[in-house]
C-alpha positions as CSV (number, residue, x, y, z in Angstrom):
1,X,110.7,90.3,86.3
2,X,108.7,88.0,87.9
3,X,111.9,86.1,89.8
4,X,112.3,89.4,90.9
5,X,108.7,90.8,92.5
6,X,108.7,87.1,94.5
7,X,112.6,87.4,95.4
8,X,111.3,90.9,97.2
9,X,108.4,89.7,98.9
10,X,110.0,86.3,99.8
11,X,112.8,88.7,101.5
12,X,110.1,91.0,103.1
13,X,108.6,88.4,104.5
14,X,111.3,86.5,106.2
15,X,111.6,86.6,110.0
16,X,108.1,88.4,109.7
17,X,106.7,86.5,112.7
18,X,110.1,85.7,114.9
19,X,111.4,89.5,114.1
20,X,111.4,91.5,117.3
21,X,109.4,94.9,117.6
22,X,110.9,97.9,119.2
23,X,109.2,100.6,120.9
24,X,109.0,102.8,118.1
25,X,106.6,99.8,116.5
26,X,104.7,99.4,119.6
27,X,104.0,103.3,119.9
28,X,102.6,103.1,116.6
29,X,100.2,100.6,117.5
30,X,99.2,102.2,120.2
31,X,98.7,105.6,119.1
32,X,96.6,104.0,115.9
33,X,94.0,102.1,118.3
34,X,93.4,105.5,119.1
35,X,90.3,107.4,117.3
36,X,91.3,109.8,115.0
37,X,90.9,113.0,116.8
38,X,92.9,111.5,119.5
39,X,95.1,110.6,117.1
40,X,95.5,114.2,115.5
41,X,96.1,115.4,119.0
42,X,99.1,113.0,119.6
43,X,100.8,113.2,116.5
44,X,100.8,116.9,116.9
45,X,102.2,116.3,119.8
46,X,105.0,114.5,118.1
47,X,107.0,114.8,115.6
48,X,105.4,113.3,112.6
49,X,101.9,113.9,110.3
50,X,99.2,111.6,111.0
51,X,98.6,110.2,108.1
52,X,100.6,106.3,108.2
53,X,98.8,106.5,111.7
54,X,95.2,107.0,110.2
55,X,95.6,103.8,108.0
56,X,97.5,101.5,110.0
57,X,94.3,102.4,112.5
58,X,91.9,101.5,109.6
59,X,94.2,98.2,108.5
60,X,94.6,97.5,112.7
61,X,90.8,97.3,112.5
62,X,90.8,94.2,110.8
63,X,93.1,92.5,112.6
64,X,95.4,93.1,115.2
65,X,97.9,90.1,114.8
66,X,101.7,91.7,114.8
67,X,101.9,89.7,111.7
68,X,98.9,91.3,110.1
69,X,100.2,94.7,110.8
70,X,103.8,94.2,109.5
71,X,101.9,93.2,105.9
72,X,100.7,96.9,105.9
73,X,104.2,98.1,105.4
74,X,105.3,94.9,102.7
75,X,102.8,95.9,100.9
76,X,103.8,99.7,101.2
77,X,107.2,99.0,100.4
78,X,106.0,96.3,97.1
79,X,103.9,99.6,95.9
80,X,107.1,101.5,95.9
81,X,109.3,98.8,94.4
82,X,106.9,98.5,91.4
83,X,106.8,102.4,91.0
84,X,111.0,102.8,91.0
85,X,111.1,99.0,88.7
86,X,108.6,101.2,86.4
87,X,110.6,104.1,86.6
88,X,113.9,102.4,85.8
89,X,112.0,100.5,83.2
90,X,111.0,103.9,81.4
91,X,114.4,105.9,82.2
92,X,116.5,103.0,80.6
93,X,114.8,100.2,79.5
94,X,113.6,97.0,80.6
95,X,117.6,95.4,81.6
96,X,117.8,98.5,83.7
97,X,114.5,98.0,85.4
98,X,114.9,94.2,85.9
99,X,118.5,94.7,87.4
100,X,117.3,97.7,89.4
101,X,114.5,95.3,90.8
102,X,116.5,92.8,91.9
103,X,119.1,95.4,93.5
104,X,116.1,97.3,95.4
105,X,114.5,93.6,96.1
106,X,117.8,92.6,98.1
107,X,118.5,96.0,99.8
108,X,118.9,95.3,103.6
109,X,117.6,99.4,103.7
110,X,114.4,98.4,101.8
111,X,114.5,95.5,103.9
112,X,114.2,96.9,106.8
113,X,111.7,99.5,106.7
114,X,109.5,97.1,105.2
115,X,108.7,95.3,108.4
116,X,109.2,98.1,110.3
117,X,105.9,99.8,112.1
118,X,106.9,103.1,110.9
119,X,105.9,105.7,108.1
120,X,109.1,105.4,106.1
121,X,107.8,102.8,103.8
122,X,104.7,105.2,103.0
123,X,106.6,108.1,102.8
124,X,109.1,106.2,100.0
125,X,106.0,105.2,97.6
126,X,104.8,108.8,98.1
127,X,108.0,110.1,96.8
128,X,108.6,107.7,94.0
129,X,105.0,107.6,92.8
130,X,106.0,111.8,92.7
131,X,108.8,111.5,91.2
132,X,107.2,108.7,88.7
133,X,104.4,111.0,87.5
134,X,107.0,113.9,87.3
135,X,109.1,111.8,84.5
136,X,105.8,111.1,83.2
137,X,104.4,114.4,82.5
138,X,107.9,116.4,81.9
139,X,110.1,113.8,79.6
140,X,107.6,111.6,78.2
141,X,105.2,114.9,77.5
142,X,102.3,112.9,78.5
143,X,100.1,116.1,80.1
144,X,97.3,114.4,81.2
145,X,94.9,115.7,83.9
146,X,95.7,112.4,85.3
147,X,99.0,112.8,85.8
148,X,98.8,116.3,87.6
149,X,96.5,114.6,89.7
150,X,98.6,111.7,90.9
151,X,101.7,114.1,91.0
152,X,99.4,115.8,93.6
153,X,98.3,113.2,95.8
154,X,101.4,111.4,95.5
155,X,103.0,114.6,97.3
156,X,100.4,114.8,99.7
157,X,100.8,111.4,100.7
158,X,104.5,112.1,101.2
159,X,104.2,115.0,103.0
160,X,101.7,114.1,105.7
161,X,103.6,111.3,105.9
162,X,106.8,112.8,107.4
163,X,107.6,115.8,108.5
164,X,110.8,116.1,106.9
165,X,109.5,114.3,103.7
166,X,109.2,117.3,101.4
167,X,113.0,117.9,101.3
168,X,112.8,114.8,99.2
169,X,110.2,116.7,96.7
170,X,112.3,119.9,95.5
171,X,114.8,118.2,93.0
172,X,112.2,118.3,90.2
173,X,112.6,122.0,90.7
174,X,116.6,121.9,90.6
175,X,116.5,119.9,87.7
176,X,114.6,122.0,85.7
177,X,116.2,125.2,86.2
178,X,119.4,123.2,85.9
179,X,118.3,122.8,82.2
180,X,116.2,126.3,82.2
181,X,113.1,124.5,81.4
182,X,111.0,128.1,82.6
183,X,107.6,127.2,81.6
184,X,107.8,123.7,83.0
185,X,108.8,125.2,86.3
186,X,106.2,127.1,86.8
187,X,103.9,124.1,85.8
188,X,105.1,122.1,88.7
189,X,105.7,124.7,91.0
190,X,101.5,125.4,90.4
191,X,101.3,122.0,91.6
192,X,103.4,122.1,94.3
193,X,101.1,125.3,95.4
194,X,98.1,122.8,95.5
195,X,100.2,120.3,97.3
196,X,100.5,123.2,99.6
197,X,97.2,123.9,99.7
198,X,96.3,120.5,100.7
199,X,99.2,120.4,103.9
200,X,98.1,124.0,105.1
201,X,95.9,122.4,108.2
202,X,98.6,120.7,109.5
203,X,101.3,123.6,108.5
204,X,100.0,125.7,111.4
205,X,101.4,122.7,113.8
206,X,105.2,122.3,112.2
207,X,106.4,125.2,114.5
208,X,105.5,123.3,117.2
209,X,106.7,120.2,115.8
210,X,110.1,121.7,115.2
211,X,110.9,122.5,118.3
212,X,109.7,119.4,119.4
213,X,112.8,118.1,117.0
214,X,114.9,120.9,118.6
215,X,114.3,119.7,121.6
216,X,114.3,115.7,121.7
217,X,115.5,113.9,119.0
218,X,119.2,112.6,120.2
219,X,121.0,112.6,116.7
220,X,124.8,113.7,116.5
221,X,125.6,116.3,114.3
222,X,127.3,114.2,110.9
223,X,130.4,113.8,110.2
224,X,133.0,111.3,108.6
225,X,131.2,108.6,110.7
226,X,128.2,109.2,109.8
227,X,128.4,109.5,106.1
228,X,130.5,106.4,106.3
229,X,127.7,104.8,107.9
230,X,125.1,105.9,105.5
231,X,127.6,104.5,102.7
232,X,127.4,100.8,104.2
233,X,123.4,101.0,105.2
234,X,123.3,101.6,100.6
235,X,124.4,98.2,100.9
236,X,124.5,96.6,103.9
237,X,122.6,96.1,107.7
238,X,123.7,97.7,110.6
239,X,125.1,96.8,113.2
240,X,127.2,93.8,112.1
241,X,129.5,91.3,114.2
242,X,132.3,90.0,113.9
243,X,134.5,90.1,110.8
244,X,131.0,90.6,109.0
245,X,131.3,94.5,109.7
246,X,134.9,95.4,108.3
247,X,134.2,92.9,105.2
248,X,130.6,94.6,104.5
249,X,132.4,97.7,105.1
250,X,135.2,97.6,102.4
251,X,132.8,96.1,99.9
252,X,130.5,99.1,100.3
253,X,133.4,101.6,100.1
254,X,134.2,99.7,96.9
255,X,130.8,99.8,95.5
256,X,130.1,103.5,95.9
257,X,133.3,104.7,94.8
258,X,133.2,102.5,91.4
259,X,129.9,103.8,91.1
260,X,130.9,107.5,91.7
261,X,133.6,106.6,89.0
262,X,131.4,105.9,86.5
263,X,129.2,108.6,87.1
264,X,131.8,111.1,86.7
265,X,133.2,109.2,83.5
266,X,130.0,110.0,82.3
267,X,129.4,113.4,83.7
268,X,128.5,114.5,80.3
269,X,125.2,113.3,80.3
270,X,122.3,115.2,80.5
271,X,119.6,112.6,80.3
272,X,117.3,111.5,83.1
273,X,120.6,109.9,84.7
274,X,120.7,113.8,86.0
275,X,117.3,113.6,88.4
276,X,118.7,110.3,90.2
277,X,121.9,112.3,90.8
278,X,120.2,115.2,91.9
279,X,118.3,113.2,94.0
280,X,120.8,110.5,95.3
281,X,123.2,113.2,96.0
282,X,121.1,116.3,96.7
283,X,118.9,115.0,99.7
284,X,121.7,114.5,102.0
285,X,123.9,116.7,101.3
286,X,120.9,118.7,102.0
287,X,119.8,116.9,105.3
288,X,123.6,117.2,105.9
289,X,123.9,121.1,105.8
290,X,120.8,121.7,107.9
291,X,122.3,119.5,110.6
292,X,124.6,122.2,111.8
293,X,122.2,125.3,111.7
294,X,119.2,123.1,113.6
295,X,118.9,119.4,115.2
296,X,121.0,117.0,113.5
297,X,118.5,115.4,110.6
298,X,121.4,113.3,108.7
299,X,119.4,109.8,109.1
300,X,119.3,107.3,105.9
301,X,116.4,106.0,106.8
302,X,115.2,110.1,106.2
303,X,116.7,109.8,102.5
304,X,115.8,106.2,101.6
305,X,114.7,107.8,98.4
306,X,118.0,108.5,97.5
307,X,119.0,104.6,98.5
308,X,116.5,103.8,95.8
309,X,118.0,106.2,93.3
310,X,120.9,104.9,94.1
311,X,119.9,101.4,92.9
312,X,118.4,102.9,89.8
313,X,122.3,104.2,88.9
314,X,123.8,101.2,89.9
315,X,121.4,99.1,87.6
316,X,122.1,100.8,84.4
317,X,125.9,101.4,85.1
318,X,125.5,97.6,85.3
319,X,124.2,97.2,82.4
320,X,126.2,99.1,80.8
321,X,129.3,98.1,81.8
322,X,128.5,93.8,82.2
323,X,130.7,93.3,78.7
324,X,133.7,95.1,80.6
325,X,133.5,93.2,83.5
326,X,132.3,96.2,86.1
327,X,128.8,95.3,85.9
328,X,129.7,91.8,86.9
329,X,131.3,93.0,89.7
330,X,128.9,95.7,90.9
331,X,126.5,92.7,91.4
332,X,128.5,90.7,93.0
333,X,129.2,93.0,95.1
334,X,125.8,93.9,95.7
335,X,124.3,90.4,96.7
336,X,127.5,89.4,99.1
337,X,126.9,92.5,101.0
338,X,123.2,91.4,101.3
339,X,123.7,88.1,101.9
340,X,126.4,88.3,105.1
341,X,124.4,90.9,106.6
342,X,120.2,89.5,106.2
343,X,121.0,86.7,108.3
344,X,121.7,89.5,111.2
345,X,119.1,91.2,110.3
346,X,116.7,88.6,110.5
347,X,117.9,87.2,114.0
348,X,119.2,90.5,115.7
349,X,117.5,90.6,119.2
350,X,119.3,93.2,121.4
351,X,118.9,96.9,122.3
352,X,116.2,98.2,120.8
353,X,114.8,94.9,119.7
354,X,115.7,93.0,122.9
355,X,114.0,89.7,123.2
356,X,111.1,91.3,124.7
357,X,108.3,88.4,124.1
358,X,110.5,86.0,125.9
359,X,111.0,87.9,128.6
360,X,107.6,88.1,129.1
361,X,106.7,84.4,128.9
362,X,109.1,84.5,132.0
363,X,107.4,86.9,134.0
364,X,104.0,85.5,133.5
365,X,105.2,82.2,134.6
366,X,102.4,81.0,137.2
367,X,104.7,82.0,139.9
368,X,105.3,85.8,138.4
369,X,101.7,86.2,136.9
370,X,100.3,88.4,139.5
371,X,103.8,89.9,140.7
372,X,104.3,94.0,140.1
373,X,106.5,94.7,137.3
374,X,108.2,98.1,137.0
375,X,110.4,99.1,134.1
376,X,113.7,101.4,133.9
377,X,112.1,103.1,131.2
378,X,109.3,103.2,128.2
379,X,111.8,101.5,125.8
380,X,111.1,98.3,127.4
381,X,107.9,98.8,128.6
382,X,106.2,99.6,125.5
383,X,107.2,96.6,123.5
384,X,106.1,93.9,126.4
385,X,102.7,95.7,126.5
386,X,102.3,94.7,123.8
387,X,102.8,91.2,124.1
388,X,101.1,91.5,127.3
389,X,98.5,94.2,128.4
390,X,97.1,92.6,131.4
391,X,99.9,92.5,133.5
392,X,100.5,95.1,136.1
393,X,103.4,97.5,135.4
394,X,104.4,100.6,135.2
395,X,107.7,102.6,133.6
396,X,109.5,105.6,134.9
397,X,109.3,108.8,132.9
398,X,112.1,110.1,131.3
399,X,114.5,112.8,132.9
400,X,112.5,116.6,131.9
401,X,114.1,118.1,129.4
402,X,117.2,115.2,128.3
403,X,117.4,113.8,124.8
404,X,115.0,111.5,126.1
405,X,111.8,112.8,126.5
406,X,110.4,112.3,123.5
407,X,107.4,111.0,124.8
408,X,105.0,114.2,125.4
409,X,102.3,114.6,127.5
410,X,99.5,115.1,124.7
411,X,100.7,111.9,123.3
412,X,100.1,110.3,126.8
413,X,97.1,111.4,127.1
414,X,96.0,110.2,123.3
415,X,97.3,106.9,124.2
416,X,96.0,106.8,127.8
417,X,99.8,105.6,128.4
418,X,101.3,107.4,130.9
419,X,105.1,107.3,133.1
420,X,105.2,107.0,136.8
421,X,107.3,109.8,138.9
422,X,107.2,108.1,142.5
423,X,108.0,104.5,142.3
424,X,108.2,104.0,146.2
425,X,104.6,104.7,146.5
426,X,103.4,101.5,144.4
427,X,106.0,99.2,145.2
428,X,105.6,100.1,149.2
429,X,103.2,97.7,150.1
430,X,104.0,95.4,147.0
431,X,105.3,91.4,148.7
432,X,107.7,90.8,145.9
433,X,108.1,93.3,142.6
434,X,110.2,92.9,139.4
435,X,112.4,95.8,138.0
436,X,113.5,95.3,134.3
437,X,116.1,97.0,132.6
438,X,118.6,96.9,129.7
439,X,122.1,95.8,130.3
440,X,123.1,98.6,128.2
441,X,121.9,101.0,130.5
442,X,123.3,99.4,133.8
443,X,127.0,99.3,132.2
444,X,126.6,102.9,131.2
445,X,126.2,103.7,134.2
446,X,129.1,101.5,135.9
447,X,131.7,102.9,133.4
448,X,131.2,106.2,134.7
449,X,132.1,104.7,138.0
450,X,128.3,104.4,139.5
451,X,125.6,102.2,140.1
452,X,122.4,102.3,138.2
453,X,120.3,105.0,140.6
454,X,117.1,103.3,140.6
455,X,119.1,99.6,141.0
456,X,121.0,101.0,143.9
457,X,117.9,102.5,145.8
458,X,115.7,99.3,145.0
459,X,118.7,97.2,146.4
460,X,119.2,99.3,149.5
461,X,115.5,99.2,150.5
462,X,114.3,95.7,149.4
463,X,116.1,92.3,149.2
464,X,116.7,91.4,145.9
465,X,115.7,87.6,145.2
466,X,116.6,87.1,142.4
467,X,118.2,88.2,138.9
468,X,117.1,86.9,135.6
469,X,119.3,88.1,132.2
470,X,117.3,87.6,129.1
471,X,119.3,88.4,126.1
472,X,120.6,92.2,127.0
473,X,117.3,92.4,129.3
474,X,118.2,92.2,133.0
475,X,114.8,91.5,135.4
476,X,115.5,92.1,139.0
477,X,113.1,90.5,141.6
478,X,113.1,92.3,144.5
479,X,111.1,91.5,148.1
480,X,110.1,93.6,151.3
481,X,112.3,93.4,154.2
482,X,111.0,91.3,157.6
């Protein structure tokens, strides 16, 4: 056990310091320097609750070092290892619980979201610790006042912590009326009533919020692809180079589909094996459906609970099956797909985690320190504010109304971060001026058979001295004319 808890955090904090951020980090920081009023007002603005916002603020406080702050979410996503090593523990016994710990210690997706700025390690430890005081009080009978309490708070936490996190709390419910457990259903659904209760403030802003999703988010409705994808990210980081991808992609297939086998051999079962199905299978199925009546919402990273699950399954089918030869090879297969994909995970620095600090050790060269800088767009611009909040520069705002323009106006305002509309009026009288944008975006644009817009009016109007390519960043300098 103990190999285990310091193989995860040894894994969660590798790369912790030399990791990129991406402007989904930085717009956390941001909006969580904010006080909390302002940071109400820009959440609701968005599309998320405010609570992983309200504590990174209070954990900001202390210190403000990008190392610092990524220790927030470690430490989130060690709270929910423990809970789903616990729950594994309790389900199956202590082999299960061990295996399932290393499984969920290795997991690229766990991984991930562990140094990752965002609410999805929160939201996973409110789930499980749900889900843990659920087994708690309905299989092992222990109806304590305690319990109910924790049930409660550990949905409230879940559910101010996304806004799509209470899809990930219903399968309780299924599972008892799947095994017409009436009295207990109405027990929990009481509780869910006070978990209810306790969201109603910020209930009045989901309409808004939803059309806000309706609006902005950019997913594609799921198909083949897409659950394929989801498949490989149970096991594996995405993207991957290479003959890394196709290899990480037929172990994965292999993986799931022996352990779909062996659940189906075993189909029989009605013990607590049920719940992780309902769960691992359930949610995005689920997410999958609603995709094509609203917004596509089919994202793993939006059922991570089931990824956990998933490892729970996978460590007692282990178990079960070591003697025979499967659980051998279910590990196996586990820790090559983790170990050909962590090194990329570790060292991937392109779009949306371009090398962003280096490109702004360039531009505050003594030569570039006081020079303009104006960015293509906030996805750059965001991230070297970070590293860098004294330099002058400005981003354009995004086209009104395209996928986007997620950035809204209230959330501006909250941040005091706001886009520019008229470029030509600041960089008019400006000597020399940088322009930074992503390769990505400049090829886009060229294989539909045109130049970038902004690249082609800078270039017609000033004389461009010279272009810099940092990783996939491209940084323009551009002069007046004589």
């Amino acid at each position: 056990m103990t190999l285990a808890l310091l193989l995860a955090v040894g894994l969660r904090l590798t790369g912790i310091r030399s990791r990129e951020i991406q402007y989904d980090d930085a717009f956390s920081i941001f909006l969580a320097r904010q006080d909390l009023g302002n940071i109400i007002k820009g959440t609701a603005a968005d599309t998320m609750p405010p609570l992983y916002y309200f504590l990174l603020h209070f954990w900001q406080g202390l210190n403000d070092n990008l190392v610092f702050l990524r220790l927030f979410s470690v430490g989130l996503s060690i709270i929910g290892w423990f809970i789903a090593v616990d729950l594994a523990r309790r389900m199956f016994g202590w082999r299960t619980g061990i295996t399932a710990g290393i499984l969920l210690a290795i997991s690229p997706l766990q991984i991930y979201h562990s140094q990752d700025l965002r609410m999805y390690a929160l939201m996973l430890a409110g789930q499980l610790g749900y889900y843990w005081f659920f087994y708690r009080i309905f299989e092992e009978k222990q109806d304590k006042a305690g319990f109910w309490v924790g049930l409660v708070l550990s949905g409230v936490v879940a559910m101010y912590s996304h806004a799509l996190a209470g899809f990930g709390l219903i399968w309780g419910n299924v599972y008892l009326l799947w095994k017409k457990r009436w009295e207990d259903q109405i027990q929990i659904i009481k509780a869910q009533l006070v978990i209810g209760l306790f969201y109603l403030p910020w209930a009045f802003l989901l309409p808004g919020q939803i059309a806000k999703v309706q609006r902005a988010f950019w997913t594609p409705r799921p198909g083949i692809v897409e659950i394929f994808q989801a498949v490989i990210l149970f096991h594996a980081n995405l993207p991957l180079k290479g003959a890394l991808l196709p290899i990480a992609a037929v172990f994965s297939a292999q993986l799931f589909f022996v352990v779909l086998w062996e659940l189906w051999k075993d189909r029989s079962d009605r013990s607590a094996i049920m719940l992780l199905n309902l769960i691992l299978f359930g949610l995005p199925i689920l997410l999958f459906v609603i995709s094509y009546f609203m917004q596509p919402v089919f994202v793993t990273r939006v059922f991570i609970l089931s990824s956990v699950m998933y490892s729970i399954v996978a460590a007692r089918i282990i178990v079960l099956r070591w003697k025979r030869g499967i659980g051998a090879f279910l590990l196996g297969g586990f820790l090559v797909t983790a170990a050909i994909s962590l090194p990329s995970f570790y060292t991937y620095a392109e779009f949306p985690r371009s090398p962003f600090r280096q490109a702004v050790e360039y531009l505050n060269l003594p030569q570039n320190r006081d020079v303009f800088i104006l960015h293509d767009n906030k996805l750059s611009y965001f991230p070297m504010r970070f590293y860098d909040e004294n330099h002058d520069a400005a981003f354009l705002a995004d086209e009104p109304g395209s996928p986007n323009d997620t950035l809204a106006l209230v959330s501006q305002q909250a941040m005091g971060i706001y886009p520019i509309e008229d470029y030509s009026r600041i960089i008019r009288e400006k000597e020399r001026f940088f322009f930074v944008v992503f390769r990505k975006a400049v090829q886009e644009f060229s294989e539909r058979g045109f130049k970038h817009p902004v690249l082609e009016a800078l270039s017609s109007q000033y004389i461009q001295l010279s272009h810099t390519q940092i990783g996939d960043l491209d940084i323009y300098e551009f002069g007046n004319r004589p």
